[in-house]
Structures are given as structure tokens and as C-alpha cells.
mmCIF file of the N, C-alpha and C atoms, coordinates in Angstrom:
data_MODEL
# 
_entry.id   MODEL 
# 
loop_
_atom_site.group_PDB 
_atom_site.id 
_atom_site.type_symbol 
_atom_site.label_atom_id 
_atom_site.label_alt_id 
_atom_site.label_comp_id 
_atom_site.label_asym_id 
_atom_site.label_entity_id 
_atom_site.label_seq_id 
_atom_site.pdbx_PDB_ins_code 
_atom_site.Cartn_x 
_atom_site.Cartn_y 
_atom_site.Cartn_z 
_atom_site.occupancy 
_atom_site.B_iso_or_equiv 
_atom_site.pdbx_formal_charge 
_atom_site.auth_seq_id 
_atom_site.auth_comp_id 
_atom_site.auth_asym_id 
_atom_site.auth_atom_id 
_atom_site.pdbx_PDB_model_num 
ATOM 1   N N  . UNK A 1 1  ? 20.422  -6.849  -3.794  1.00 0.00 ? 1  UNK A N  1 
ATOM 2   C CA . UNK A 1 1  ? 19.671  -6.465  -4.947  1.00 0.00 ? 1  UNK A CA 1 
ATOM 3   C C  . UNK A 1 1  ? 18.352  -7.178  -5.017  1.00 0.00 ? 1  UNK A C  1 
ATOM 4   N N  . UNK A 1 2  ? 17.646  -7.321  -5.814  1.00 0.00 ? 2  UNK A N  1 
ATOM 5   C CA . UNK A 1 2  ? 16.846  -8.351  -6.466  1.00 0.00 ? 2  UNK A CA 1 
ATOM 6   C C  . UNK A 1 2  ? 15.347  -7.190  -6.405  1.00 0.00 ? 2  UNK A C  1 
ATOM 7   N N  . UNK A 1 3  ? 14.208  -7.479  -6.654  1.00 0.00 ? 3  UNK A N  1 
ATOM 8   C CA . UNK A 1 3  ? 13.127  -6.601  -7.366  1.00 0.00 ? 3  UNK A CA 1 
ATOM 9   C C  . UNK A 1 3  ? 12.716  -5.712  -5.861  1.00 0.00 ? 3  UNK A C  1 
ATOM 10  N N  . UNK A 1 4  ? 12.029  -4.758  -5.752  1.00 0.00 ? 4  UNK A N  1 
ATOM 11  C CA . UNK A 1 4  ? 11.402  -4.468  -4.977  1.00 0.00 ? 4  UNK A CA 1 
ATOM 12  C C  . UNK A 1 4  ? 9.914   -4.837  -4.813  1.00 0.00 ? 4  UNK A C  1 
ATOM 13  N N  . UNK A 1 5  ? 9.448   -5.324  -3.895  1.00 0.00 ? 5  UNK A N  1 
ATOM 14  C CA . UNK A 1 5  ? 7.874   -5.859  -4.321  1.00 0.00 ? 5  UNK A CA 1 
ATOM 15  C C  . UNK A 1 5  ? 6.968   -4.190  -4.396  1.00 0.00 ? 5  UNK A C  1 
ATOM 16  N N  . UNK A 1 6  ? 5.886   -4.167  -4.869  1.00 0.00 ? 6  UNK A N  1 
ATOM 17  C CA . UNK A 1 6  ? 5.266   -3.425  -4.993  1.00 0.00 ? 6  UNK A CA 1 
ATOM 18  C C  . UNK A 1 6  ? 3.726   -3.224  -4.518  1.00 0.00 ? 6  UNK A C  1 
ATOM 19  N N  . UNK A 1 7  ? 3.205   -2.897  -3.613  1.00 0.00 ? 7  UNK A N  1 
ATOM 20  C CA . UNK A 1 7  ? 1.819   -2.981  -3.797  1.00 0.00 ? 7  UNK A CA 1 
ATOM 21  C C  . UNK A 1 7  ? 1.160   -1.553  -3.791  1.00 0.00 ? 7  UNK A C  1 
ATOM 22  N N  . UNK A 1 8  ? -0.172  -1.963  -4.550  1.00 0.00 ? 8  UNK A N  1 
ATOM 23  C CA . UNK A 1 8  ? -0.966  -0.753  -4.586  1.00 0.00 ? 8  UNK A CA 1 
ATOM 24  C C  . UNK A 1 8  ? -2.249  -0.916  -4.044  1.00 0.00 ? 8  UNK A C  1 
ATOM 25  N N  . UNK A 1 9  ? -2.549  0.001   -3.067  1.00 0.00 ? 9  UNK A N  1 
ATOM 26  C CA . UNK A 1 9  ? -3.580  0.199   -2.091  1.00 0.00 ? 9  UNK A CA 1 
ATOM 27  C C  . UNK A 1 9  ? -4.647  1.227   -2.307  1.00 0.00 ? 9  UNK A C  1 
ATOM 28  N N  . UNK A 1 10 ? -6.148  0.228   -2.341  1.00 0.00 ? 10 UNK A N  1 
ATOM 29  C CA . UNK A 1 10 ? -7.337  1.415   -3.308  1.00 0.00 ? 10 UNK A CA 1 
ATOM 30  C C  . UNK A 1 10 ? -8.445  0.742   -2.214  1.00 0.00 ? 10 UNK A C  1 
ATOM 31  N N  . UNK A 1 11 ? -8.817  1.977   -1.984  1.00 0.00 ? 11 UNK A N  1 
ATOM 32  C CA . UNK A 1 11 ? -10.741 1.910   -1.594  1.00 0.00 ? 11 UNK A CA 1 
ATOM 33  C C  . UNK A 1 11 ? -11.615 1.397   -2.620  1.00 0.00 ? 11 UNK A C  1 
ATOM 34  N N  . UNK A 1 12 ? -11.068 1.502   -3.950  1.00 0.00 ? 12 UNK A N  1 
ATOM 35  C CA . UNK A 1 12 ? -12.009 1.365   -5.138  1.00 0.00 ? 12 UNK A CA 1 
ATOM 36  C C  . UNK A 1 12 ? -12.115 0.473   -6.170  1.00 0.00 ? 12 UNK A C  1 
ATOM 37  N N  . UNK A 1 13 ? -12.846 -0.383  -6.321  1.00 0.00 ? 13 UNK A N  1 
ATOM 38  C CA . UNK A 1 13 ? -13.063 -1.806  -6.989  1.00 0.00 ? 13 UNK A CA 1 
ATOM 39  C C  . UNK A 1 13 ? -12.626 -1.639  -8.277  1.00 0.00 ? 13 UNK A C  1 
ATOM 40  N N  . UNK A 1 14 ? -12.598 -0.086  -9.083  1.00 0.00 ? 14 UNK A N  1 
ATOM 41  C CA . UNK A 1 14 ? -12.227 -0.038  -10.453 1.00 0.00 ? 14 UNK A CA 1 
ATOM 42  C C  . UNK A 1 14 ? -11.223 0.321   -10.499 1.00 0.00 ? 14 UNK A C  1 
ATOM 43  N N  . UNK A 1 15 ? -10.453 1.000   -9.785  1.00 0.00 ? 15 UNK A N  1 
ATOM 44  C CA . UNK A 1 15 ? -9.019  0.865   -8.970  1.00 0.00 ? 15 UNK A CA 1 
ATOM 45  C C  . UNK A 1 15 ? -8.382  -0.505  -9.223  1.00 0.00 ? 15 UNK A C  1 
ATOM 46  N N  . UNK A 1 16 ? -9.056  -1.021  -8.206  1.00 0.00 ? 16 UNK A N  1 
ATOM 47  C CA . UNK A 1 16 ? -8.218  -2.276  -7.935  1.00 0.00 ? 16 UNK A CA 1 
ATOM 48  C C  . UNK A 1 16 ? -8.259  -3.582  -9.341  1.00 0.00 ? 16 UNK A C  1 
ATOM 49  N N  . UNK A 1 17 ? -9.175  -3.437  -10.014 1.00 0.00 ? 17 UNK A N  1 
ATOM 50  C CA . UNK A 1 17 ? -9.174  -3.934  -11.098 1.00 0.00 ? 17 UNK A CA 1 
ATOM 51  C C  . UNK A 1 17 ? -8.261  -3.708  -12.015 1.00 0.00 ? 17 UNK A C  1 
ATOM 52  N N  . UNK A 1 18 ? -8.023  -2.537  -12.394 1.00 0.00 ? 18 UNK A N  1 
ATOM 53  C CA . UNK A 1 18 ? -7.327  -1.162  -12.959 1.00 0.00 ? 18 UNK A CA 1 
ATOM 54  C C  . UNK A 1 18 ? -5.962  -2.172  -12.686 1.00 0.00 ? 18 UNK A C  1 
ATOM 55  N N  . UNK A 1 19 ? -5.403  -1.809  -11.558 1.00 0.00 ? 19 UNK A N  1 
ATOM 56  C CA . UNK A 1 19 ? -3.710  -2.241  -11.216 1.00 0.00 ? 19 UNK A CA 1 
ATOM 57  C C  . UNK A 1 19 ? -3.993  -3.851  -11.448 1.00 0.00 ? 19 UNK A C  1 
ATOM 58  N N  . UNK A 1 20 ? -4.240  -4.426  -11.697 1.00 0.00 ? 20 UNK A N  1 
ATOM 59  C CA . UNK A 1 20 ? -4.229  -6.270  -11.628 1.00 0.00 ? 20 UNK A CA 1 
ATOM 60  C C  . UNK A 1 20 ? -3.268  -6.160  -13.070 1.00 0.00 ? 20 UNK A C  1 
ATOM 61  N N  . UNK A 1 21 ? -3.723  -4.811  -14.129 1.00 0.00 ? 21 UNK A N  1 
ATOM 62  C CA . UNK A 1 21 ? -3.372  -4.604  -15.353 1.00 0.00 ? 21 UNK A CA 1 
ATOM 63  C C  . UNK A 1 21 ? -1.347  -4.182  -14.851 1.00 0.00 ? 21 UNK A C  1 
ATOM 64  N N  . UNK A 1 22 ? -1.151  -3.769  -14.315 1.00 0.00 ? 22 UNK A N  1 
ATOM 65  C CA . UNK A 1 22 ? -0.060  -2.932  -13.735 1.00 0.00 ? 22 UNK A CA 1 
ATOM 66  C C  . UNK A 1 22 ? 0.597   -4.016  -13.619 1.00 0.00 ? 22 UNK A C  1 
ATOM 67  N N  . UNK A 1 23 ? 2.099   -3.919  -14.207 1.00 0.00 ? 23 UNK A N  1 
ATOM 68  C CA . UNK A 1 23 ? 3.385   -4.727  -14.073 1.00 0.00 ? 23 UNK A CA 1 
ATOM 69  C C  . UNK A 1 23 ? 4.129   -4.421  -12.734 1.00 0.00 ? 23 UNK A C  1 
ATOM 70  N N  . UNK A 1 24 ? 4.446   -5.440  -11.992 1.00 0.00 ? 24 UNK A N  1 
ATOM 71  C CA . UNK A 1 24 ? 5.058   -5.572  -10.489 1.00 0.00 ? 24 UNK A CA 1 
ATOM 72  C C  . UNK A 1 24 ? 4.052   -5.116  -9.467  1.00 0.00 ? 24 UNK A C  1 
ATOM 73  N N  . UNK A 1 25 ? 2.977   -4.777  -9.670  1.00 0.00 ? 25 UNK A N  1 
ATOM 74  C CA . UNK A 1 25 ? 1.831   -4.396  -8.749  1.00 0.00 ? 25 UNK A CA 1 
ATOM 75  C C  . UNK A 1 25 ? 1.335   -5.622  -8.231  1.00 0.00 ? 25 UNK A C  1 
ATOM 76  N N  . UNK A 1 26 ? 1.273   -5.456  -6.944  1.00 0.00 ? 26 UNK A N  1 
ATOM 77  C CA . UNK A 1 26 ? 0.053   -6.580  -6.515  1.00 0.00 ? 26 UNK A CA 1 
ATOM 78  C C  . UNK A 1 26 ? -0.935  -5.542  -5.979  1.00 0.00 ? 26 UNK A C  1 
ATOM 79  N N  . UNK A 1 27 ? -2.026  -5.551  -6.188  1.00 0.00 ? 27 UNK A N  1 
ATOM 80  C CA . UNK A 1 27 ? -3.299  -4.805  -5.870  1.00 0.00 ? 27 UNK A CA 1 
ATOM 81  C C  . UNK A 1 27 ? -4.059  -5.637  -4.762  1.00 0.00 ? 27 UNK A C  1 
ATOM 82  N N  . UNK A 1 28 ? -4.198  -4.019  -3.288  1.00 0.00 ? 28 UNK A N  1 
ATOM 83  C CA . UNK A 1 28 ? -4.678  -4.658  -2.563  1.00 0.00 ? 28 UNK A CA 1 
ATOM 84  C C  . UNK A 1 28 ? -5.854  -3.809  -1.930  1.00 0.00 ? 28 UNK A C  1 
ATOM 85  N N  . UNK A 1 29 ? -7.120  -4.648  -1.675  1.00 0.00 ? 29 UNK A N  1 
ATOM 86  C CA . UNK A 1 29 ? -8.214  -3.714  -1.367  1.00 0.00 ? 29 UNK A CA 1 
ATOM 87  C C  . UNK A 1 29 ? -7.959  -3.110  -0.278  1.00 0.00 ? 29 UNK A C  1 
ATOM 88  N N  . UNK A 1 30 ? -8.124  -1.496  0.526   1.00 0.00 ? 30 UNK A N  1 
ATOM 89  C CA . UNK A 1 30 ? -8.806  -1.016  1.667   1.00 0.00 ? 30 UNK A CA 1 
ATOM 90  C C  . UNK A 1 30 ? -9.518  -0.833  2.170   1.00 0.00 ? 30 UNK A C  1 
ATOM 91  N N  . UNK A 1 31 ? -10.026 0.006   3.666   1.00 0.00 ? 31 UNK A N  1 
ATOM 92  C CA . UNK A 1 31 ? -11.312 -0.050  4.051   1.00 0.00 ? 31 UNK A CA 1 
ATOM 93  C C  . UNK A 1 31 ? -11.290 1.708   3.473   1.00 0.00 ? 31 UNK A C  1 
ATOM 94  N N  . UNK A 1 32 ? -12.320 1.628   3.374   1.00 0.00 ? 32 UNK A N  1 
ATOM 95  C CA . UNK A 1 32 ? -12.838 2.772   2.352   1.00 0.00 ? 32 UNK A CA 1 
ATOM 96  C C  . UNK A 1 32 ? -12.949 3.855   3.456   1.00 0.00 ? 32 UNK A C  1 
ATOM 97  N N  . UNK A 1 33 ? -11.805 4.871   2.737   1.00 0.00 ? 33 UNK A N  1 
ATOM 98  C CA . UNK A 1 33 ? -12.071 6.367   4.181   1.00 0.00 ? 33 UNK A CA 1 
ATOM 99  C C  . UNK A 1 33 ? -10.694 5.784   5.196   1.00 0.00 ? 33 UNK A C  1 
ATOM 100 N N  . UNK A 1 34 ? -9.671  4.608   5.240   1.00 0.00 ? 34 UNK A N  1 
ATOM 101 C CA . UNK A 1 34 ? -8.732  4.596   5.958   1.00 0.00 ? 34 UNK A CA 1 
ATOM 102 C C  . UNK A 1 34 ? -7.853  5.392   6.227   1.00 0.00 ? 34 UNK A C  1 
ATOM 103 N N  . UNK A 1 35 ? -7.354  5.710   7.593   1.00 0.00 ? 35 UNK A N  1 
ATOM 104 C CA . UNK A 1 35 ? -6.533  6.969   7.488   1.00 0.00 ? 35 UNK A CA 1 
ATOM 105 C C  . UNK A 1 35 ? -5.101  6.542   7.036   1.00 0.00 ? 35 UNK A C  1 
ATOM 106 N N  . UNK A 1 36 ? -4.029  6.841   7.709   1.00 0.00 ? 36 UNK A N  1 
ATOM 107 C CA . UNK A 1 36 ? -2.584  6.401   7.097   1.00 0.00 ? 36 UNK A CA 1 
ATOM 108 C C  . UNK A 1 36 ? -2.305  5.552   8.200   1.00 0.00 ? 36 UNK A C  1 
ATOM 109 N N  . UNK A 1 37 ? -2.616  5.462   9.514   1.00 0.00 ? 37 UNK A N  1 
ATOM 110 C CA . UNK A 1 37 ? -2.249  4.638   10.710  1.00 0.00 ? 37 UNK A CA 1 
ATOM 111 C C  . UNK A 1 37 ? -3.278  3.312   10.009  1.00 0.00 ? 37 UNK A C  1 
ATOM 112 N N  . UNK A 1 38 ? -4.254  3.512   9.531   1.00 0.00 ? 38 UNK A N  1 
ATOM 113 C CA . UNK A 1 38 ? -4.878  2.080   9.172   1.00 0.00 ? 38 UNK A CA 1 
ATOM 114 C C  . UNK A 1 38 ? -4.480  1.563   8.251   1.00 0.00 ? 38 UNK A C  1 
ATOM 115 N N  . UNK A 1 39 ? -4.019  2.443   6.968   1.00 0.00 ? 39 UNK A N  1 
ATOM 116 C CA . UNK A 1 39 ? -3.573  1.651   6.398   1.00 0.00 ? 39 UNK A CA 1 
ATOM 117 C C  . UNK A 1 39 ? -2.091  1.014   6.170   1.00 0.00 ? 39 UNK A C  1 
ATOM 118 N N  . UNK A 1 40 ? -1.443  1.885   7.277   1.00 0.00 ? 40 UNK A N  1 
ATOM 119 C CA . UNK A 1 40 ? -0.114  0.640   7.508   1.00 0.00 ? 40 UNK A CA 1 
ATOM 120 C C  . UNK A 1 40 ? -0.361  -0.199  8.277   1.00 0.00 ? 40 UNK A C  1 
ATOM 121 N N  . UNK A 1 41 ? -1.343  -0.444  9.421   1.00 0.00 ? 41 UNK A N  1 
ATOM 122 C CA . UNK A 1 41 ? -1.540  -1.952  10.180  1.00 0.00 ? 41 UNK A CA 1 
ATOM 123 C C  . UNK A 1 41 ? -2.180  -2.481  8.799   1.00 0.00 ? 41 UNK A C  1 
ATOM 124 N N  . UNK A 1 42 ? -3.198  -2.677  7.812   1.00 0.00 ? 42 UNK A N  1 
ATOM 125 C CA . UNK A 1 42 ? -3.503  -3.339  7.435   1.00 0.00 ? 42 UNK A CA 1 
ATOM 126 C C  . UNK A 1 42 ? -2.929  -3.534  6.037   1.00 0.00 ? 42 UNK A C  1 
ATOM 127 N N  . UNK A 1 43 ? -1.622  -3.157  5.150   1.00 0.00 ? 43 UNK A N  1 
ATOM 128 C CA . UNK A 1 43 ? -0.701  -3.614  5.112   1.00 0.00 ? 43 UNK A CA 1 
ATOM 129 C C  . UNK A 1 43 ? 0.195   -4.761  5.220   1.00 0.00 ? 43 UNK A C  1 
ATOM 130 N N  . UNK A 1 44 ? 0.912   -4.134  6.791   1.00 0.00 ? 44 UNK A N  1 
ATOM 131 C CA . UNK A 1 44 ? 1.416   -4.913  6.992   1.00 0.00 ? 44 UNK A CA 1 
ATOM 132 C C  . UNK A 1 44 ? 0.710   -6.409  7.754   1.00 0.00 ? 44 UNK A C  1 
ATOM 133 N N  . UNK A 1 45 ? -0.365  -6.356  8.662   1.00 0.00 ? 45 UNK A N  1 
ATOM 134 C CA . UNK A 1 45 ? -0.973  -7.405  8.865   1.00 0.00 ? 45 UNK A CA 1 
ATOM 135 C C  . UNK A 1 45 ? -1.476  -8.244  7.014   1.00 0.00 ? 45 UNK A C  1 
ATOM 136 N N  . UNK A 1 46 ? -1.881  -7.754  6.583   1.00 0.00 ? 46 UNK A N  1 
ATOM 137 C CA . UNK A 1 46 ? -1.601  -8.361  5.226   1.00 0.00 ? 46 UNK A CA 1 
ATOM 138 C C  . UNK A 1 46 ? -0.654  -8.966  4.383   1.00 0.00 ? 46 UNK A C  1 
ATOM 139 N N  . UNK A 1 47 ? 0.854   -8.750  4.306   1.00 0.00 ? 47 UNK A N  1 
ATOM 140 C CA . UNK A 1 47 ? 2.108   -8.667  4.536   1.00 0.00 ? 47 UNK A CA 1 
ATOM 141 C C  . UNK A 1 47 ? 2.245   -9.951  5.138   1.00 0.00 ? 47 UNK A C  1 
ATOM 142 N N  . UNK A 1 48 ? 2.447   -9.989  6.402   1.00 0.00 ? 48 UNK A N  1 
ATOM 143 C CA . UNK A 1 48 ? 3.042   -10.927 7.401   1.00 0.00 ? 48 UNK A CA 1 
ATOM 144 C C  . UNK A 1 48 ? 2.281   -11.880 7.247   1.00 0.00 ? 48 UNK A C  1 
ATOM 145 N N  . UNK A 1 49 ? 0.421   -12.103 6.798   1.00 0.00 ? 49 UNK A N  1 
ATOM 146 C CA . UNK A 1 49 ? -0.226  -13.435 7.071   1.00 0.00 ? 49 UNK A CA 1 
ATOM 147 C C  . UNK A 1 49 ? 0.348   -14.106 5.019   1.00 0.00 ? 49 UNK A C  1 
ATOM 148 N N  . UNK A 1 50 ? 0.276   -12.766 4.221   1.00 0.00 ? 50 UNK A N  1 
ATOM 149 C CA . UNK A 1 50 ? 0.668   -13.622 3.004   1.00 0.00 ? 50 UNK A CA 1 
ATOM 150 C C  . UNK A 1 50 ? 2.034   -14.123 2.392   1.00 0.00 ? 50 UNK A C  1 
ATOM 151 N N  . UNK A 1 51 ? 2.871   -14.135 3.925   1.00 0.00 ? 51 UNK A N  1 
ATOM 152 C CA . UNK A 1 51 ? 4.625   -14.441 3.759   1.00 0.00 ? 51 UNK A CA 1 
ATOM 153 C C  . UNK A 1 51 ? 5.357   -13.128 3.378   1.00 0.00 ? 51 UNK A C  1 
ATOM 154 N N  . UNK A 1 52 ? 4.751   -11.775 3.033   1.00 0.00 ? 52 UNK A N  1 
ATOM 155 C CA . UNK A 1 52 ? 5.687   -11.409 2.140   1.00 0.00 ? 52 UNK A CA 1 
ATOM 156 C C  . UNK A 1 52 ? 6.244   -10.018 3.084   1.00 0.00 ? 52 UNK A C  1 
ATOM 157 N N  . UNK A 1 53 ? 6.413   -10.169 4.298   1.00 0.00 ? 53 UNK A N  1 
ATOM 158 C CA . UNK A 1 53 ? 7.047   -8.918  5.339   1.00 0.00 ? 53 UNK A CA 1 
ATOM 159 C C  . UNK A 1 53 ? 6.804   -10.065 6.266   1.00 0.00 ? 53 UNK A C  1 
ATOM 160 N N  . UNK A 1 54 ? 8.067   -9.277  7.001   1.00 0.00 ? 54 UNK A N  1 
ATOM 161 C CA . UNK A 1 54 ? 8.591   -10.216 8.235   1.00 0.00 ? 54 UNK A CA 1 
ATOM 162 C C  . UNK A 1 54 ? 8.768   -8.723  9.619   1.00 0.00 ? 54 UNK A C  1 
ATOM 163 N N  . UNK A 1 55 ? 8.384   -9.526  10.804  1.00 0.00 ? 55 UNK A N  1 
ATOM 164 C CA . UNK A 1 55 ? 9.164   -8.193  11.722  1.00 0.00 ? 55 UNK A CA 1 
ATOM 165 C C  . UNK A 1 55 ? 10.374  -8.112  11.164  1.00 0.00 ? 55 UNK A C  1 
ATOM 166 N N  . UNK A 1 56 ? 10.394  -6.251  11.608  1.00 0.00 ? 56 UNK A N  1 
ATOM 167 C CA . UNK A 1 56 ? 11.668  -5.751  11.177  1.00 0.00 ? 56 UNK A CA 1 
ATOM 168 C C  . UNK A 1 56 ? 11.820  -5.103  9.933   1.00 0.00 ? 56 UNK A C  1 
ATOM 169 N N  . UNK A 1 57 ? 10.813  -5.774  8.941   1.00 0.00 ? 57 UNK A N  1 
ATOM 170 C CA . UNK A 1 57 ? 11.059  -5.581  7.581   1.00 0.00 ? 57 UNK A CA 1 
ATOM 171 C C  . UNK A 1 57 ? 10.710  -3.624  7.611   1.00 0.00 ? 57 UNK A C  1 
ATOM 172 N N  . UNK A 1 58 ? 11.505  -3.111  6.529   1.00 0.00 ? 58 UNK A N  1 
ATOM 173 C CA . UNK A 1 58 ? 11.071  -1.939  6.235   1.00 0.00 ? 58 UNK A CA 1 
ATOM 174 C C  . UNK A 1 58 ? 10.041  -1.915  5.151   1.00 0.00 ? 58 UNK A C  1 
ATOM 175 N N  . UNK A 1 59 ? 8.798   -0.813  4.805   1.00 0.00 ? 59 UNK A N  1 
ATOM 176 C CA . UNK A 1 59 ? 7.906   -0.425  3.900   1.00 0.00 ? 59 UNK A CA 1 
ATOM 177 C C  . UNK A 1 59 ? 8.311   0.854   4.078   1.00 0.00 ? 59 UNK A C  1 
ATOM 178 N N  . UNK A 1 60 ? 7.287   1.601   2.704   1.00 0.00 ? 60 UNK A N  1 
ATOM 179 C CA . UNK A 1 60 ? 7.635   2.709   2.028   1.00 0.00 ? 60 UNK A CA 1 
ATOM 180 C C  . UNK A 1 60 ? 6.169   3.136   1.794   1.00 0.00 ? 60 UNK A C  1 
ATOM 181 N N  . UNK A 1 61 ? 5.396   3.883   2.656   1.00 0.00 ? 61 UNK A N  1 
ATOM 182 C CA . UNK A 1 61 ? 3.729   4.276   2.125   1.00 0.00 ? 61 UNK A CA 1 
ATOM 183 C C  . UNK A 1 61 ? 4.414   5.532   1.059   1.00 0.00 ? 61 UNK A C  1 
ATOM 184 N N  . UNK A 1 62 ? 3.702   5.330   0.018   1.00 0.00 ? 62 UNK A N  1 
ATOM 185 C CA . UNK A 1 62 ? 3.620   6.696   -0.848  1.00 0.00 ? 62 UNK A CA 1 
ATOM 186 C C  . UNK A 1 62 ? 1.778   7.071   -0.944  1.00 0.00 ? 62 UNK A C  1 
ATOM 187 N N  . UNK A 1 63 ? 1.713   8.214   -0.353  1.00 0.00 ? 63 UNK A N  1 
ATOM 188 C CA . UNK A 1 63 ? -0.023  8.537   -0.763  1.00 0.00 ? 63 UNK A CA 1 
ATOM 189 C C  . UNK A 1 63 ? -0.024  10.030  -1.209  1.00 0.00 ? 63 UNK A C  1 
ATOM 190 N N  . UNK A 1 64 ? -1.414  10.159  -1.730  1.00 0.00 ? 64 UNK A N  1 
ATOM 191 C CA . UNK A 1 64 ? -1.539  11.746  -2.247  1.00 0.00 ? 64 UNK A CA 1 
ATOM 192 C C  . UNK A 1 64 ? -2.601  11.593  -1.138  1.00 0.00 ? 64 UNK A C  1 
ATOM 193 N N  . UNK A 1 65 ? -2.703  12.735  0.044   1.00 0.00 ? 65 UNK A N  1 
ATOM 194 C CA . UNK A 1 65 ? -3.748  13.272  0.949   1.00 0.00 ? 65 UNK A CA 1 
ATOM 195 C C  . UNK A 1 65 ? -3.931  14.488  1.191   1.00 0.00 ? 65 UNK A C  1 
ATOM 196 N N  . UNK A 1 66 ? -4.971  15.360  1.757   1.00 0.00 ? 66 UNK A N  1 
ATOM 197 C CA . UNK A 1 66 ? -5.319  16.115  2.049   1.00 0.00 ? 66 UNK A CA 1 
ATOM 198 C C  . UNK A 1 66 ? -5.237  16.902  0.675   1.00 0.00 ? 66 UNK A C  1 
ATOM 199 N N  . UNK A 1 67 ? -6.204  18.337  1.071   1.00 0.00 ? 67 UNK A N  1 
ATOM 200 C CA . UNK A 1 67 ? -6.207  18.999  -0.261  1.00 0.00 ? 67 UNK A CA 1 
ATOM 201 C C  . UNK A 1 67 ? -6.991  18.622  -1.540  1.00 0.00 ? 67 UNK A C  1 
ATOM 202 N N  . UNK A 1 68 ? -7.730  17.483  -1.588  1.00 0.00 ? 68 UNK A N  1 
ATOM 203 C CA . UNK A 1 68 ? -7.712  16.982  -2.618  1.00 0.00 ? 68 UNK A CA 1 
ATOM 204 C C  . UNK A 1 68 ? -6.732  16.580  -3.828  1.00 0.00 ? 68 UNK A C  1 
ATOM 205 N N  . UNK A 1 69 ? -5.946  16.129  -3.357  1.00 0.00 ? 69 UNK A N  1 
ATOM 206 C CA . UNK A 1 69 ? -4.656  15.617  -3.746  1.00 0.00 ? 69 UNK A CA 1 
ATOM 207 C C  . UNK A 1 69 ? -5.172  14.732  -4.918  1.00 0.00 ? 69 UNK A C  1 
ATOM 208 N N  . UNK A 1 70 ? -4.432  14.656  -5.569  1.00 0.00 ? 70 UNK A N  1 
ATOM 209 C CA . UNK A 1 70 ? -4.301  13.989  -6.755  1.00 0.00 ? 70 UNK A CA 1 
ATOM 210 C C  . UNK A 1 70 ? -3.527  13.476  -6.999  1.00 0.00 ? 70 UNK A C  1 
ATOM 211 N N  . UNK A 1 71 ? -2.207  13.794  -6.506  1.00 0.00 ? 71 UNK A N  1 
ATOM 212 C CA . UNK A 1 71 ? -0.783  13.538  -7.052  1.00 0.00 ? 71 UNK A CA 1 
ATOM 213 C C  . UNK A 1 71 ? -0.275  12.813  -4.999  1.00 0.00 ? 71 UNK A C  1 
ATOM 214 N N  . UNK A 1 72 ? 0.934   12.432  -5.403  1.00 0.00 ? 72 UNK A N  1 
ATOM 215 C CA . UNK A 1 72 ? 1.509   11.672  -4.288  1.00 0.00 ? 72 UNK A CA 1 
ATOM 216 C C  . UNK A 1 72 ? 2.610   12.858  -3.582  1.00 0.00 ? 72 UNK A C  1 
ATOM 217 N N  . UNK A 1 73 ? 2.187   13.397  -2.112  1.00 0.00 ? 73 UNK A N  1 
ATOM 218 C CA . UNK A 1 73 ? 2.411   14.334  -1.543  1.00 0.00 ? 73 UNK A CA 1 
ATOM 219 C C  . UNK A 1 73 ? 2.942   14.176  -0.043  1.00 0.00 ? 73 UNK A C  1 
ATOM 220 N N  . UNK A 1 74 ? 2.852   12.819  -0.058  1.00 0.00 ? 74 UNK A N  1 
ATOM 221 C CA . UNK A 1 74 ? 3.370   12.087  1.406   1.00 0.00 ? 74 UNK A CA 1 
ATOM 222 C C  . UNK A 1 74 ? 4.139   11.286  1.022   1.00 0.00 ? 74 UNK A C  1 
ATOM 223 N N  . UNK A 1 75 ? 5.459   10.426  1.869   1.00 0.00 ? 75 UNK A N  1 
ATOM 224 C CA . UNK A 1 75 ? 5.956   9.562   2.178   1.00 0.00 ? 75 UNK A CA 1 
ATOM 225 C C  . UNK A 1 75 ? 6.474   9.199   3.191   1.00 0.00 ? 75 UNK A C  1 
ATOM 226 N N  . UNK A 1 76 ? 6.175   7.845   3.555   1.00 0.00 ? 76 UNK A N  1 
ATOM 227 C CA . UNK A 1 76 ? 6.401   7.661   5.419   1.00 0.00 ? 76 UNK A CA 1 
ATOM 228 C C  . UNK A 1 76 ? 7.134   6.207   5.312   1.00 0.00 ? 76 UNK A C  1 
ATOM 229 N N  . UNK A 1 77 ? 8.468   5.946   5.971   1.00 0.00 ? 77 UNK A N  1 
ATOM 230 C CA . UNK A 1 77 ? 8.945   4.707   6.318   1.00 0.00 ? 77 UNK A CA 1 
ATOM 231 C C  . UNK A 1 77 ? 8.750   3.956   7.408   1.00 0.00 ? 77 UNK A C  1 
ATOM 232 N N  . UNK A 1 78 ? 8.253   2.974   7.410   1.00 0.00 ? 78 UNK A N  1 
ATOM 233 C CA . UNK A 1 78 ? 7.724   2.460   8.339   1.00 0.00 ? 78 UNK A CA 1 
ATOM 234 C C  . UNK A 1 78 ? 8.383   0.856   8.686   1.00 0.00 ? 78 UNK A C  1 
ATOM 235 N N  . UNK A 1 79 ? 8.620   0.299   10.021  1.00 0.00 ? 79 UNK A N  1 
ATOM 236 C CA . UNK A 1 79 ? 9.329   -0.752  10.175  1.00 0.00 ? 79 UNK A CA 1 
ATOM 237 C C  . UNK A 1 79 ? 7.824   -1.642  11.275  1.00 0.00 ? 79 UNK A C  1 
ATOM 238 N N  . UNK A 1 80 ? 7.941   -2.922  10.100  1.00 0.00 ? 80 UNK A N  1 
ATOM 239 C CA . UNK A 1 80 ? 6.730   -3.289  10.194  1.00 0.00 ? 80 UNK A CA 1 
ATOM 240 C C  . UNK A 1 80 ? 7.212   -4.571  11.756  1.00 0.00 ? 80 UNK A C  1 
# 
């Protein structure tokens, strides 16, 4: 059991300001325009240098892409 950690991943400074407000969020900046392969290396290289994923560990990307998405339309498990 015990919490699931949470992070939320933004290109956008008022974004990322935005979630600091957000309960169980840790808010983390991207490179602006990252595709989904970048932003699970940088993630998880983020992850592993701030203790909080280990090899092996599983993540959970949730994103809204393509289409002009708005809403969350992907999900990919990934073993970091």
C-alpha cells in the first residue's frame, strides 16, 4: 500500500506554478515541444538523480496528444 507519488509534467511556467497549488503533485518542468520518448527519459532521469525511482521501478505517463487534445487520451507503462 502506501501513497502513490504523483508528478505533473508542463512546458509551461504558469502550468507549473499552477500545480505547486495541487495536493500530492510534485511539478516538474519540460523541454518545451518534448515528444513522449523524451519525456519518459527525462522523467525518469529526474526520478533516479532525486531518489524517487529506482531501476525496475514501474511509471504510468498519462498525456492528452495529438488532435489538439485537451483531455488525457494516452497511457503508456513504462519500466524505468
Amino acid at each position: 500500500g502506501g501513497a502513490v507519488p504523483t508528478i505533473g509534467l508542463t512546458d509551461d511556467l504558469a502550468t507549473l506554478r499552477q500545480m505547486t497549488l495541487y495536493w500530492g503533485v510534485t511539478p516538474v518542468a519540460v523541454p518545451e515541444g518534448a515528444d513522449v520518448n523524451q519525456l519518459l527519459s527525462h522523467v525518469c532521469d529526474w526520478g533516479l538523480q532525486d531518489g524517487r525511482l529506482e531501476r525496475g521501478d514501474r511509471i504510468v505517463l498519462v498525456a492528452g496528444i495529438g488532435f489538439g487534445a485537451g483531455g488525457h487520451n494516452m497511457a503508456m507503462v513504462h519500466e524505468v
